[in-house]
N, C-alpha and C positions, 0 to 999 in steps of 0.2 A: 504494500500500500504506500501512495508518495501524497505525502499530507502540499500541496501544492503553497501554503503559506506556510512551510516550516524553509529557514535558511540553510537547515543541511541538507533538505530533499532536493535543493534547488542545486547546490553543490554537486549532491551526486549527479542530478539530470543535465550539470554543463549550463547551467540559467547564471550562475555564477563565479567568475572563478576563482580558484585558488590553487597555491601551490602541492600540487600533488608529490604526495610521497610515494603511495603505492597504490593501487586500486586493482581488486580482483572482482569477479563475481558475486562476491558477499559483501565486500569491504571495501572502504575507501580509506587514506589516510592520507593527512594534509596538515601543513603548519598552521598552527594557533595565530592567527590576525595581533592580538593580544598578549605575546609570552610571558611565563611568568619563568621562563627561567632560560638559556640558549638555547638549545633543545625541548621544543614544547608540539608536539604533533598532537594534534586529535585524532581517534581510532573509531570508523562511525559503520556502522550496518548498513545497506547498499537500499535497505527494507525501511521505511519508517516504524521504528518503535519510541516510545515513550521515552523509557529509559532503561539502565542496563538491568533493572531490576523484570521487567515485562521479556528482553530478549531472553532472561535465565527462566523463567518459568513458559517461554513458549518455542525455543529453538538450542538447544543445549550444544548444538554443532556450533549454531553462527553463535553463542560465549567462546566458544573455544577458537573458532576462528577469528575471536578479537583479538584475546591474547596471546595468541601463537601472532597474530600479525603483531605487535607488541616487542615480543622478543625478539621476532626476524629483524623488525627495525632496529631495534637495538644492535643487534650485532651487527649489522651493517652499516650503521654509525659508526661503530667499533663502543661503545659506550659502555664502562665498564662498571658503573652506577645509574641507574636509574629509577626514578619512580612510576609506577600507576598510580591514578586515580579516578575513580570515578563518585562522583557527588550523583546523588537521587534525589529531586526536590529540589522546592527554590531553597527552602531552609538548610540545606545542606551546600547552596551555592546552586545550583545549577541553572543556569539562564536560560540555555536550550534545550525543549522540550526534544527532541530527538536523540536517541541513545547514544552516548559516547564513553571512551575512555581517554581520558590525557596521559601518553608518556611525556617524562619530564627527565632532563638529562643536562650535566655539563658544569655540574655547579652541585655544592654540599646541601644537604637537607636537614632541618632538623626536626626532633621529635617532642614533643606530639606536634604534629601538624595545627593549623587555625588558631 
């Protein structure tokens, strides 16, 4: 399903562009407009979903196909620290309602996050 007013459906459809990292059949992957760190790619379903919490309760391949793309990226960075995240909810941060995860790379992190 492509929610025609969501910004990443428009992404995946080519309505918009941006720098693509990687794009298969299930997934796209593209640099963050916004970074919050050098290395900041968004990891997004080719399918409109909600968030990543709807793709784990309705497609358990394309979760897995996020984070395998995740790590591919990664080591093709060469990046030998990285984070994921993904926020659910605006309360949790999330602006865009379409599923994603953010790899984050290039720079120390610390803990607890927020």
């Amino acid at each position: 399903m492509v929610e025609m007013d969501c910004l990443f459906c428009k992404i995946v459809a080519g309505q918009i562009p941006a720098s693509i990292v990687k794009k298969t059949d299930l997934i796209t992957a593209f640099n963050d407009i916004t970074p919050q760190a050098p290395t900041h790619i968004l990891i997004i379903p080719n399918k409109h979903y909600v968030n990543m919490a709807e793709v784990a309760n309705s497609d358990l391949t394309l979760a897995g196909e996020i984070f395998k793309a995740a790590g591919d990226i990664a080591a093709e960075l060469r990046l030998e620290n990285y984070r994921t995240n993904i926020n659910t909810g605006a309360g949790a941060g999330q602006s865009v309602f379409h599923a994603h995860l953010h790899l984050l790379g290039g720079r120390s992190f610390a803990w607890p996050p927020g």
